[in-house]
C-alpha positions as CSV (number, residue, x, y, z in Angstrom):
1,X,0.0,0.0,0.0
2,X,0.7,3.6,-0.6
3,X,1.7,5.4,2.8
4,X,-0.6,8.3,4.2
5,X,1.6,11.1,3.7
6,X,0.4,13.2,6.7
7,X,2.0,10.6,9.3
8,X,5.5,10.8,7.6
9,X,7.3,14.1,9.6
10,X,11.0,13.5,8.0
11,X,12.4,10.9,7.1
12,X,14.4,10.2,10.9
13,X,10.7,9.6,12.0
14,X,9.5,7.2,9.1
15,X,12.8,5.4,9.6
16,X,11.7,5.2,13.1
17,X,8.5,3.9,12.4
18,X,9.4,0.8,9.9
19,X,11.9,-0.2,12.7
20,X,9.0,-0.5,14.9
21,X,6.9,-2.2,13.0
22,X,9.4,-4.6,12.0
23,X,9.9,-5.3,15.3
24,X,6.6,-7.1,15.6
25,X,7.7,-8.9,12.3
26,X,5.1,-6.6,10.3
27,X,6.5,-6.7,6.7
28,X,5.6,-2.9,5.3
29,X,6.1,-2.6,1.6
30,X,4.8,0.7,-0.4
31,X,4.3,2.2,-3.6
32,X,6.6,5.7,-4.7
33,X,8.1,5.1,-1.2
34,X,8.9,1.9,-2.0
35,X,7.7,-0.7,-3.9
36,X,5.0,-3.0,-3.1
37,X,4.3,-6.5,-5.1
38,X,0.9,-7.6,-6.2
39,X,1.0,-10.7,-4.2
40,X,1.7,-8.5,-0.8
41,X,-0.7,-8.7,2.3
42,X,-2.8,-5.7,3.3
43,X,-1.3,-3.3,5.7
44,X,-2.9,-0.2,7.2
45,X,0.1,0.4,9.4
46,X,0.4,4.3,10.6
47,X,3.7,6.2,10.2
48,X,3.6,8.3,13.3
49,X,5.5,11.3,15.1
50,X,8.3,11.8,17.6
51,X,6.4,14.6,18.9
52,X,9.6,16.4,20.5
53,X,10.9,16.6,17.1
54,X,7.8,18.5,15.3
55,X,6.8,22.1,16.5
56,X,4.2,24.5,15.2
57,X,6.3,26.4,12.2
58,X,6.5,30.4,12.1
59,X,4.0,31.3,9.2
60,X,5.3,32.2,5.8
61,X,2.9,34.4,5.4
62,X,0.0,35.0,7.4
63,X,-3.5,33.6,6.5
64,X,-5.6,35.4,4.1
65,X,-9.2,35.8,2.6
66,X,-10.8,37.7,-0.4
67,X,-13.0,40.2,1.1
68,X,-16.4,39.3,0.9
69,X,-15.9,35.8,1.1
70,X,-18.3,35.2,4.2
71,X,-21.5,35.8,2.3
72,X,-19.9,33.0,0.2
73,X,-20.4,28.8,0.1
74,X,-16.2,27.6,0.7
75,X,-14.7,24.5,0.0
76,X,-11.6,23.9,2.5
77,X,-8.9,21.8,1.8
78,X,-5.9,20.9,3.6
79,X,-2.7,20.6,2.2
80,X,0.2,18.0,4.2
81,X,2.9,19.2,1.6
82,X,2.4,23.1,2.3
83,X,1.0,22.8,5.3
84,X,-2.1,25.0,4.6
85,X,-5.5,25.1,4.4
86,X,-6.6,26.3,0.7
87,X,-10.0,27.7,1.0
88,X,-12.0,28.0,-2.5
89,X,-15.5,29.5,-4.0
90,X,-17.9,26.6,-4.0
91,X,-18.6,25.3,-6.2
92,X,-16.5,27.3,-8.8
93,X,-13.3,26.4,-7.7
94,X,-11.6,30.3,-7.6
95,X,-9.1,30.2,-4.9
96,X,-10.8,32.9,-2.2
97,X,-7.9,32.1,0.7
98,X,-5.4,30.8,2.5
99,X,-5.5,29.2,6.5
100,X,-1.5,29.2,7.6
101,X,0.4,27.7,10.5
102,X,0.1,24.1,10.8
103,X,2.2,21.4,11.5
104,X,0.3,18.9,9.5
105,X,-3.3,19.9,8.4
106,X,-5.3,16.7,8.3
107,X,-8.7,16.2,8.6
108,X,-11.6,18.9,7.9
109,X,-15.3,18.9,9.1
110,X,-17.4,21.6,9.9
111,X,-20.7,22.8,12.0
112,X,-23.7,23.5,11.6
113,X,-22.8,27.0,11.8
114,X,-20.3,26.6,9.3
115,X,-17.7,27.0,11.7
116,X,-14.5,24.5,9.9
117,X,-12.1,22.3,12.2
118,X,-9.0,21.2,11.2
119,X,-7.1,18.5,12.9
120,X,-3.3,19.2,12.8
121,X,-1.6,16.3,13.3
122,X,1.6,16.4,15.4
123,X,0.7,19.2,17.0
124,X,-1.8,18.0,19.4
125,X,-4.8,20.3,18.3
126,X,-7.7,20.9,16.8
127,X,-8.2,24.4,15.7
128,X,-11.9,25.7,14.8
129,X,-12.0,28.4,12.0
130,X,-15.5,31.0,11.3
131,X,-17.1,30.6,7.7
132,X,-14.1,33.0,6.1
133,X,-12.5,34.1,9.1
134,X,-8.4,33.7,8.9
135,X,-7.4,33.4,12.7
136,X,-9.1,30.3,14.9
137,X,-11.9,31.2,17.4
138,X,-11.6,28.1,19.3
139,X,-8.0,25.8,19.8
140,X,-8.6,22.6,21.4
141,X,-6.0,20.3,22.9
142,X,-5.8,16.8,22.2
143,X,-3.1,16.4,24.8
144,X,-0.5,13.0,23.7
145,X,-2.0,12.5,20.6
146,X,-2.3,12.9,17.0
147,X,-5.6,13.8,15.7
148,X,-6.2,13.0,12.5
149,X,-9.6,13.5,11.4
150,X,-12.9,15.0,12.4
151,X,-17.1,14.8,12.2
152,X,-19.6,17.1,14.0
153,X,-22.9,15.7,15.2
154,X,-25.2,18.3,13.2
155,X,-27.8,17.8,16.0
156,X,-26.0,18.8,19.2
157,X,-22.8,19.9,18.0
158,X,-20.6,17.4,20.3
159,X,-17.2,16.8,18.0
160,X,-15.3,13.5,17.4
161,X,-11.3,13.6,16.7
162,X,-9.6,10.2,15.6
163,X,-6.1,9.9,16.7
164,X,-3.9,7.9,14.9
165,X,-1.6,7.4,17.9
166,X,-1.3,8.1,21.4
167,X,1.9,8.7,23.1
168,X,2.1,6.8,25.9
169,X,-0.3,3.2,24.9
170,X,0.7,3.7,20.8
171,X,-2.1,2.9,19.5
172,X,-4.6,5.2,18.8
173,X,-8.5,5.7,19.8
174,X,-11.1,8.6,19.5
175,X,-11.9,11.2,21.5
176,X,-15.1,13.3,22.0
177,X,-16.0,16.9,22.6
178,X,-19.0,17.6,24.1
179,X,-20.3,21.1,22.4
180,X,-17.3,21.5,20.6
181,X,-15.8,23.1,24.0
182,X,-15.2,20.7,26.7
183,X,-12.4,18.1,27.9
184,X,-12.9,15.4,25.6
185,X,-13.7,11.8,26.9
186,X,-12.0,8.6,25.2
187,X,-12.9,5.9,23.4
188,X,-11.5,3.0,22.3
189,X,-11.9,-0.9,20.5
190,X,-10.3,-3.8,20.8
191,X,-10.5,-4.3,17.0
192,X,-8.4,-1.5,16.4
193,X,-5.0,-0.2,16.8
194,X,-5.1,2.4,13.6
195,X,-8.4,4.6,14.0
196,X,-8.6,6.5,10.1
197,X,-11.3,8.4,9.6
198,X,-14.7,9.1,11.3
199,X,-18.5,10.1,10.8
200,X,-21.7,10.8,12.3
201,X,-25.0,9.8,10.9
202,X,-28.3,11.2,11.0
203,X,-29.0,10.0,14.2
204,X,-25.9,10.9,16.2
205,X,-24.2,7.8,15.9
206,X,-20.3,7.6,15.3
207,X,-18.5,5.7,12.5
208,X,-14.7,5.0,12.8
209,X,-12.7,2.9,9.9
210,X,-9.6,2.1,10.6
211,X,-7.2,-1.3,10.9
212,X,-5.5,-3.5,13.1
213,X,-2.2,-4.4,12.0
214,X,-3.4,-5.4,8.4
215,X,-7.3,-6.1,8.8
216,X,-9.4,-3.0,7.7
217,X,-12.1,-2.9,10.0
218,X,-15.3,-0.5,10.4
219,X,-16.5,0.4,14.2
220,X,-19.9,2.1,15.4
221,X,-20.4,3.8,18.6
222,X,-23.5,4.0,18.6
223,X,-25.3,7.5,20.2
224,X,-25.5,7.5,23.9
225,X,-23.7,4.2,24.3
226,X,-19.8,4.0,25.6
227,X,-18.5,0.7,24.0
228,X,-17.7,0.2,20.0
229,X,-20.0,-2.2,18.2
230,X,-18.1,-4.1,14.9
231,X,-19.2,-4.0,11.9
232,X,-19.4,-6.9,9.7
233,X,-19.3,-5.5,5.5
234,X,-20.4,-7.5,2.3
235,X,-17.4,-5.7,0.6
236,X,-13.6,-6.5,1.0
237,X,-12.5,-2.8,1.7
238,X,-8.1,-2.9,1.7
239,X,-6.9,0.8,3.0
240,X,-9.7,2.7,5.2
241,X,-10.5,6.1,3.4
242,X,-12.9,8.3,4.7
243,X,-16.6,7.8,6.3
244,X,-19.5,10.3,6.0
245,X,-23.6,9.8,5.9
246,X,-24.6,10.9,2.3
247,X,-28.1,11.1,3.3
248,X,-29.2,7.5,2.9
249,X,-26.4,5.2,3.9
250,X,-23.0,5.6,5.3
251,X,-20.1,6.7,2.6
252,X,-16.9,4.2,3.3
253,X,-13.8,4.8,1.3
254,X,-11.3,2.6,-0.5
255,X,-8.3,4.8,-1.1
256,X,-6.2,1.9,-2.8
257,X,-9.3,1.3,-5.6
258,X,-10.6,5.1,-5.2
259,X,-13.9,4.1,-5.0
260,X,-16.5,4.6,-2.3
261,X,-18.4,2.4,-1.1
262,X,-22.3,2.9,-0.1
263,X,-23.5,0.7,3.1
264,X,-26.9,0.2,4.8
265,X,-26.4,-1.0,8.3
266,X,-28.6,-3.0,10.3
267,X,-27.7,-3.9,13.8
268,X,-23.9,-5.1,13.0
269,X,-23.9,-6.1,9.4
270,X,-23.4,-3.5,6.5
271,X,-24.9,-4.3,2.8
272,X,-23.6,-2.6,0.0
273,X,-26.4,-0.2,-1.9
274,X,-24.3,1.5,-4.5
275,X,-20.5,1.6,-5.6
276,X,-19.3,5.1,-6.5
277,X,-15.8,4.5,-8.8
278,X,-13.6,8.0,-8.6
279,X,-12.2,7.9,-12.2
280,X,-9.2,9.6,-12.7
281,X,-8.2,9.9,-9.3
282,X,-5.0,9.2,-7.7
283,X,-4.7,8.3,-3.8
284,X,-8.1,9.8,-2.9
285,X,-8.6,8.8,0.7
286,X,-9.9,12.1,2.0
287,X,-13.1,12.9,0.4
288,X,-16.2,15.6,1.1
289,X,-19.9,14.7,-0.2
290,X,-21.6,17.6,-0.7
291,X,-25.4,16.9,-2.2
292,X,-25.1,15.1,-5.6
293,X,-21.2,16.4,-6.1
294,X,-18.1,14.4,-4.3
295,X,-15.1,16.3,-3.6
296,X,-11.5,14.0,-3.4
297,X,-8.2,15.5,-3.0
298,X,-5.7,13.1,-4.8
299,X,-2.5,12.9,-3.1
300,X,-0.6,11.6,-5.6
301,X,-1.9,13.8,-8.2
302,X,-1.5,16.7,-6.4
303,X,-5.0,18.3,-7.2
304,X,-8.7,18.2,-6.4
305,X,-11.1,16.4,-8.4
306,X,-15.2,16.6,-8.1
307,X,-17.6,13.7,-9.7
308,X,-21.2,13.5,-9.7
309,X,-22.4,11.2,-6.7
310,X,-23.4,8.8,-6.6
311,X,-22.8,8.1,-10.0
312,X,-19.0,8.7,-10.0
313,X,-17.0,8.1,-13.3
314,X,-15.7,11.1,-14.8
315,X,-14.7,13.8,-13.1
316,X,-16.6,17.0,-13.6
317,X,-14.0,19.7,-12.6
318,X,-10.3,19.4,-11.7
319,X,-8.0,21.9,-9.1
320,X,-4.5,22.2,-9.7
321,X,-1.8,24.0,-8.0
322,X,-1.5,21.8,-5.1
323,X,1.1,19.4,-3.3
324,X,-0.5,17.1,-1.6
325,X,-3.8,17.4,-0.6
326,X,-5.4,15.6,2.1
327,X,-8.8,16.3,3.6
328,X,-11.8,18.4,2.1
329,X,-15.3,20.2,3.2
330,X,-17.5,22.5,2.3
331,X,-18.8,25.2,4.6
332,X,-22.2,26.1,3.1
């Protein structure tokens, strides 16, 4: 598999991280980092930080938006390779912006106010952004870990963080925000080690894909409950992209065959309802659903793609100009 390029800080640290996993006889193997053979197993293994190593970096230049853009709908999108957050007209695509500052930009989600979070990885927070605005008007602390991505509960605004790691067990888990404000609780399954990507579906319960050592797995905490529930899929998912309710069923992502997958889920089992392919795209495993458009930033291609969902195929409209784009959202 292709390595998620947000948990690689410099190369001391990913040399640090294959010794560790080859430690517990894990055999990692990867594609432009490496080379990986068709016959090779599955492995969702995370590349994490040495978090004494990695500090928030001066800005290059400070954050910036068009006037005006407020009474605007914004597509965010994070950028590992600069660091920033591009922010663009939606859905026309003209850059508007510029969010500055981060360590490692990550995952995006926003409110229902249309207030945008963005997980910075390695840096141990979550930072919460106005529709437009250009400084943060909330920072959160993830204290020992390294959040990776995000969902809001639209109905009572609580906010889930997955962290790919924690500094003093390894592995990682999730942790909740009541309101967006207070000391998050934590959460965590036996099934996983890696915790990917997260969403929250229409009725306030929590999905987290992730792996454990190899084995992708899907997890629901379901709302008002404090212990994981598996899931069981009809579909053989191999690298955990991202989650998000679509309205009818619950989006799963398969960054190594870009496609998403479309689930029902009944008690423990998920069917699949629909199979959206992302042609053209390169290492999407960040991706934003917004009404009958799907928004992935390919990695590898270093731009932003839309398709029509949940048709897929095509895509409708490309974004250039980036280095390796990550996470996506639109603030309506």
């Amino acid at each position: 598999m292709r390595v998620p390029r947000p948990y690689i800080a410099n190369s001391y640290e990913f040399m640090q991280s294959i010794n560790a996993y080859r430690a517990l006889g894990i055999l990692l193997c990867f594609v432009e980092l490496g080379g990986c053979g068709s016959g090779a197993p599955p492995v969702a293994a995370p590349l994490v930080s040495q978090r004494d190593a990695v500090t928030v970096r001066p800005d290059r230049d400070r954050s910036w938006m068009t006037p005006g853009v407020k009474k605007t709908p914004l597509l965010y999108v994070s950028d590992v390779g600069t660091g920033d957050v591009d922010v663009y007209a939606y859905p026309g695509g003209t850059l508007m912006g510029k969010l500055t500052g981060f360590v490692r930009p990550a995952g995006l989600c926003v409110d229902k106010k249309g207030n945008v979070f963005v997980t910075d990885l390695f840096s141990q927070r979550i930072l919460e952004y106005a529709h437009g605005g250009t400084e943060p008007i909330e920072t959160l602390t993830d204290a020992g870990e390294d959040p990776g991505d995000c969902a809001v509960d639209l109905a009572n605004g609580e906010l889930a963080v997955t962290n790919v790691s924690n500094a003093y067990s390894g592995s990682g888990d999730v942790v909740i925000y009541r309101g967006a404000k207070r000391r998050p609780k934590k959460y965590t399954d036996r099934a996983l080690v890696y915790y990917q990507f997260c969403g929250y579906d229409n009725r306030g319960n929590l999905y987290v894909d992730g792996a454990s050592l190899g084995d992708f797995q899907l997890a629901e905490l379901p709302a008002g409950k404090t212990a994981f529930e598996n899931i069981t899929l009809d579909e053989s998912i191999r690298d955990a992209g991202a989650v998000q309710w679509d309205g009818g069923s619950l989006a799963v992502g398969d960054y190594e065959s870009n496609r998403i997958y479309e689930f029902s889920i009944i008690g423990t089992s998920g069917s699949t309802v629909g199979v959206t392919n992302l042609g053209g795209a390169d290492f999407a495993i960040g991706f934003w659903i917004q009404g009958h458009t799907v928004i992935g930033p390919n990695d590898d291609s270093q731009n932003v793609m839309f398709w029509n969902y949940p048709t897929g195929g095509s895509p409708t409209k490309t974004l250039d100009g980036l280095s390796y784009p990550w996470g996506a959202t639109v603030s309506p």
